[in-house]
NUDREN-621100 format. One line per field, with one value per residue (C-alpha): residue in three letters; chain; x, y, z. Coordinates in Angstrom, 3 decimals. Example, Ala and Ser with C-alpha at 12.3 -4.5 7.8 and 13.67 -1.06 7.14 Angstrom:
! NUDREN-621100
aa	c(ALA/SER)
ch	c(A/A)
east	c(12.300/13.670)
north	c(-4.500/-1.060)
up	c(7.800/7.140)
//
This chain:
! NUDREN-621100
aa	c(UNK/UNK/UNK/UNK/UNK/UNK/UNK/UNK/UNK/UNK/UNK/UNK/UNK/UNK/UNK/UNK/UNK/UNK/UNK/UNK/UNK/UNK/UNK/UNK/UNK/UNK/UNK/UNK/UNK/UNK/UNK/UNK/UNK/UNK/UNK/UNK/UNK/UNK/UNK/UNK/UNK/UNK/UNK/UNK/UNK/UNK/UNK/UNK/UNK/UNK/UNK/UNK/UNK/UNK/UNK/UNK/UNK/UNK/UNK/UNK/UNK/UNK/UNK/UNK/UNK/UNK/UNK/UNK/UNK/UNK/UNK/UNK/UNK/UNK/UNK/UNK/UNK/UNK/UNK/UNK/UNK/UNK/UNK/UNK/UNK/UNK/UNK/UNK/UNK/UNK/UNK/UNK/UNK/UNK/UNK/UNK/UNK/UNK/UNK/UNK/UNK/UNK/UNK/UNK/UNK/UNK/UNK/UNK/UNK/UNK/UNK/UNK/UNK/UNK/UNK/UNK/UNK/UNK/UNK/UNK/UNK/UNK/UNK/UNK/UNK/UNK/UNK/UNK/UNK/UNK/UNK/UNK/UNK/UNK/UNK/UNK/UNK/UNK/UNK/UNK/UNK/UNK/UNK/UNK/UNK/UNK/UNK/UNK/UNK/UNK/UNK/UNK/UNK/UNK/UNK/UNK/UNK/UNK/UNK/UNK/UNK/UNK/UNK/UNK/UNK/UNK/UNK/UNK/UNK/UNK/UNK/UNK/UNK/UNK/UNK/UNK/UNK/UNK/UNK/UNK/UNK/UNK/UNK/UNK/UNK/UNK/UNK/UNK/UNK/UNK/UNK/UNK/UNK/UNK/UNK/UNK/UNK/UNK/UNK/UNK/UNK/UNK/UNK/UNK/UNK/UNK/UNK/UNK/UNK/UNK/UNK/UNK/UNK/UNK/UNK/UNK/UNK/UNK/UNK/UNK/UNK/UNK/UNK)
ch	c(A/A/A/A/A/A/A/A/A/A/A/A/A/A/A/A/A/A/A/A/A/A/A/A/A/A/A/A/A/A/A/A/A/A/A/A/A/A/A/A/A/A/A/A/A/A/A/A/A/A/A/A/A/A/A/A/A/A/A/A/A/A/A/A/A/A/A/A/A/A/A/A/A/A/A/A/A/A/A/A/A/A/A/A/A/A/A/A/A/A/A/A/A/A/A/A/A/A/A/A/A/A/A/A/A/A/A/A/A/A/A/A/A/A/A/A/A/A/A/A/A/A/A/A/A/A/A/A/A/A/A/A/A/A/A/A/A/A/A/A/A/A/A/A/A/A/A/A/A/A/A/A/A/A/A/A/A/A/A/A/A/A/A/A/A/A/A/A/A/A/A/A/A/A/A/A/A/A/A/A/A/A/A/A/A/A/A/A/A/A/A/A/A/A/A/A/A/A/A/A/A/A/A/A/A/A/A/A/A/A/A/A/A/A/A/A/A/A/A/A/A/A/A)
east	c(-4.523/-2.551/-1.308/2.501/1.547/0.966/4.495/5.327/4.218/6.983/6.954/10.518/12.797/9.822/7.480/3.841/2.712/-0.078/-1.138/-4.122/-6.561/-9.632/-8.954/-9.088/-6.158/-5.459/-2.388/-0.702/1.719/0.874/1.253/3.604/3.673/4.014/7.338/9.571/7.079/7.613/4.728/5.927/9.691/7.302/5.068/5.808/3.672/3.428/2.278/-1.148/-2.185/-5.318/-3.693/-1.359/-4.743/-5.846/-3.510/-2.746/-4.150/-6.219/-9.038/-8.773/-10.791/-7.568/-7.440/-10.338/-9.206/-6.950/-8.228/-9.414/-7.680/-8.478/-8.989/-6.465/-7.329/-8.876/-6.439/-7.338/-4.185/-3.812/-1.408/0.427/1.908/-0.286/2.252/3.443/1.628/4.529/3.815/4.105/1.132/-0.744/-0.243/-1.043/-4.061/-5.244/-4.203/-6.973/-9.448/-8.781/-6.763/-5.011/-2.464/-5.713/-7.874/-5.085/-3.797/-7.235/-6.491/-3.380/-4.154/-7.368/-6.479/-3.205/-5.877/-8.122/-5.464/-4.350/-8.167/-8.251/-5.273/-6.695/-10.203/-7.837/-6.271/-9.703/-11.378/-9.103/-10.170/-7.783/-9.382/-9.330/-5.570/-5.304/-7.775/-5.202/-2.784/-4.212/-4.572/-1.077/-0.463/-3.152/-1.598/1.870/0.675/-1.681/2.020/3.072/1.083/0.235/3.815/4.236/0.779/2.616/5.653/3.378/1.990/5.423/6.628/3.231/2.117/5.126/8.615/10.048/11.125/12.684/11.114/10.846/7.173/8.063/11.108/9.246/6.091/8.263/11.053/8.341/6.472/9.423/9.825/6.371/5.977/9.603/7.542/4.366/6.646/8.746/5.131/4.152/7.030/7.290/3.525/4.081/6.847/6.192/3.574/1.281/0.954/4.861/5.959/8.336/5.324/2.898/5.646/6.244/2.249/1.566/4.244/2.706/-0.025/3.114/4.607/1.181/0.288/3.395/2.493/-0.620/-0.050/2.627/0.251/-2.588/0.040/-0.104/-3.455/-4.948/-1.906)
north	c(19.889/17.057/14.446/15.921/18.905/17.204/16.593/19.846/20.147/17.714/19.374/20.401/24.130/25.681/24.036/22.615/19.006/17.821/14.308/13.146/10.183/8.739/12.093/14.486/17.091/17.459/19.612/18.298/20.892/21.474/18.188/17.119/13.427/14.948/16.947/17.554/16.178/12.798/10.120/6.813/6.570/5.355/8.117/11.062/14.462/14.660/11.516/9.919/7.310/5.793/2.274/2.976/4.117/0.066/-1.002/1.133/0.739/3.390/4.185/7.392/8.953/10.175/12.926/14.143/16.307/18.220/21.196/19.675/22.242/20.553/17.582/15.598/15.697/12.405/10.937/6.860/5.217/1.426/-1.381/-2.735/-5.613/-6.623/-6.737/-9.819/-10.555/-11.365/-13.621/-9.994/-9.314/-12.253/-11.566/-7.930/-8.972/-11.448/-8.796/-6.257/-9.079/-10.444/-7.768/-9.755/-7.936/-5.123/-8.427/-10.044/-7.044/-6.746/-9.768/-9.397/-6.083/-6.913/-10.076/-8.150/-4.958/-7.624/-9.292/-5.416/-5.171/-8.264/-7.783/-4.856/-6.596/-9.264/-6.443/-4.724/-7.943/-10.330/-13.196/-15.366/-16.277/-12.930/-13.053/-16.151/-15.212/-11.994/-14.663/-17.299/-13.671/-13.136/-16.284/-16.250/-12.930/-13.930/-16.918/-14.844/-11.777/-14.092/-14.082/-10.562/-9.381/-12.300/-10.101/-6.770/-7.664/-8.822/-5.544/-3.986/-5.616/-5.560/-2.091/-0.505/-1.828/-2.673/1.227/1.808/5.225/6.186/4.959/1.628/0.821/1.840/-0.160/-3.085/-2.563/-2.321/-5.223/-7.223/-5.880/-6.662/-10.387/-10.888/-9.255/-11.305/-14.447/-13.632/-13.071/-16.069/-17.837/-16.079/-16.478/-19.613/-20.729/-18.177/-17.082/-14.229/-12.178/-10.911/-7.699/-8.261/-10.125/-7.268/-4.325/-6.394/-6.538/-2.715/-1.552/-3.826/-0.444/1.852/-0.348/-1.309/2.353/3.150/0.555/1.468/5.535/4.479/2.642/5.173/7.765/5.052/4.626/8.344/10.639)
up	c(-25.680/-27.718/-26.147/-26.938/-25.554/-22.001/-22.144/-21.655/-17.902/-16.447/-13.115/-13.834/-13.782/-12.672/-15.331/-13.804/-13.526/-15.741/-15.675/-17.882/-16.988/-19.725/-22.010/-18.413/-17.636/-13.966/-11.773/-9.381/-9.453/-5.758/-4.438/-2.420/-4.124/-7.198/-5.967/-9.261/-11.591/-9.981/-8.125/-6.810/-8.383/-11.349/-13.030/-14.302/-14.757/-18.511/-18.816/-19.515/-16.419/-17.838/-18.008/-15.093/-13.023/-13.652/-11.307/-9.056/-5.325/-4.974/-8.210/-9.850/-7.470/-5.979/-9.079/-8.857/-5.910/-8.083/-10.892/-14.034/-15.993/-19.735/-22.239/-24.131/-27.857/-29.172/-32.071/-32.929/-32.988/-34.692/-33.712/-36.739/-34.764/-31.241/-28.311/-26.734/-23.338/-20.780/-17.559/-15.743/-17.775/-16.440/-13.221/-13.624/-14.849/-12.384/-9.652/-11.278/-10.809/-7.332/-5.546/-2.966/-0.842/-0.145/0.867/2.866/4.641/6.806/8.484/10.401/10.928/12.636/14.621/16.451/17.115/18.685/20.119/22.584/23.342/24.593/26.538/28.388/29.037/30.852/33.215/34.117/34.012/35.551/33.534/31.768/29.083/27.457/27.414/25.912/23.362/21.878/22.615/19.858/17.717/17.743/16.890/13.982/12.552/12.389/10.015/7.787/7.530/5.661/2.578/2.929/2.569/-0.368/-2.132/-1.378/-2.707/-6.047/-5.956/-6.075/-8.707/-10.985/-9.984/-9.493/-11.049/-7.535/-7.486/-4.186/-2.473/1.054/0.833/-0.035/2.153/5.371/4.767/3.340/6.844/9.001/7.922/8.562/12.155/12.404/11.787/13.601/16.413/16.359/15.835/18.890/21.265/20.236/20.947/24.622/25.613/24.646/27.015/29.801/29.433/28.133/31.798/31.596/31.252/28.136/26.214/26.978/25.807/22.537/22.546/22.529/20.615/17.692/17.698/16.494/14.141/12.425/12.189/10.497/8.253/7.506/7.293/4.327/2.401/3.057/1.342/-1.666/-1.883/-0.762/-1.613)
//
């Protein structure tokens, strides 16, 4: 198949959704990310993602779960004039070398887990110093939010345009509520305490909101 001929399967009236990655022809008609011939508020079926695959935060692993249903048709094409690198290029490229938000995001998401199991060691255990250990890990994960959501919003803009999709504004809302929630445990262990019941609520329910966090940016990454 030429590579105008991908074009054809937009997703749209009816039509299927072809994507094509290093030459490879996949269809992702059938998925439910690919609704209408549209991934992400960004890519398109009909389109080649071989450069857009580079960037993105999962590898292109993700497509080969769909049928390989063909080959785009090899055609050497030459640059007359090279294109200008923009500073969004530069950053796009030092994100492909270091990855941060995927590094940073492990952090915070590990301390406040630690920080719950902790908690309940303290009430079966009865010993203090548990408590104040998830306490410290609250603490600890509020500071390290902060450059997390700074490398996601990177991400966003780099990887994705800053295209506004369900996806995105949940992971982006919740990460918010997240950090105001850490900040405001910290603050209230701090001055009364880390044994009271509004502290240990706020604790627990950091589970939910992480989850919802993470499940969004599984659906990025995964599909």
């Amino acid at each position: 198949m030429k590579k105008e001929e991908l074009q054809n399967f937009d997703g749209k009236e009816g039509r299927k959704s072809y994507v094509s990655n290093e030459g490879k022809i996949y269809d992702v008609t059938d998925s439910k990310l690919w609704k209408n011939g549209k991934h992400a508020g960004k890519h398109f079926a009909g389109m080649d993602l071989s450069e857009a695959l580079k960037t993105a935060p999962h590898g292109a692993e993700v497509l080969e779960r769909f049928a390989h249903v063909g080959a785009i048709e090899t055609i050497k094409e030459t640059k007359e004039h090279p294109q200008e690198v923009t500073f969004k290029d530069t950053v796009r490229a030092l994100y492909r070398i270091f990855h941060p938000h995927p590094m940073l995001i492990h952090f915070p998401m590990g301390l406040i887990n630690f920080a719950v199991i902790m908690q309940i060691i303290y009430y079966f255990t009865g010993y203090p110093s548990f408590s104040t250990a998830g306490f410290y890990a609250i603490a600890t994960a509020a500071v390290f939010l902060v450059p997390t959501m700074v490398s996601g919003f990177v991400s966003w803009w780099v990887n994705y345009n800053l295209t506004k999709n369900k996806i995105f504004m949940m992971k982006i809302s919740f990460s918010f509520l997240l950090l105001l929630m850490c900040i405001t445990e910290f603050f209230v262990g701090l001055n009364n305490g880390d044994e009271g019941m509004f502290y240990n609520i706020m604790l627990f329910l950091n589970v939910p909101v992480l989850a919802v966090i993470g499940f969004n940016g599984g659906k990025l990454s995964w599909g």
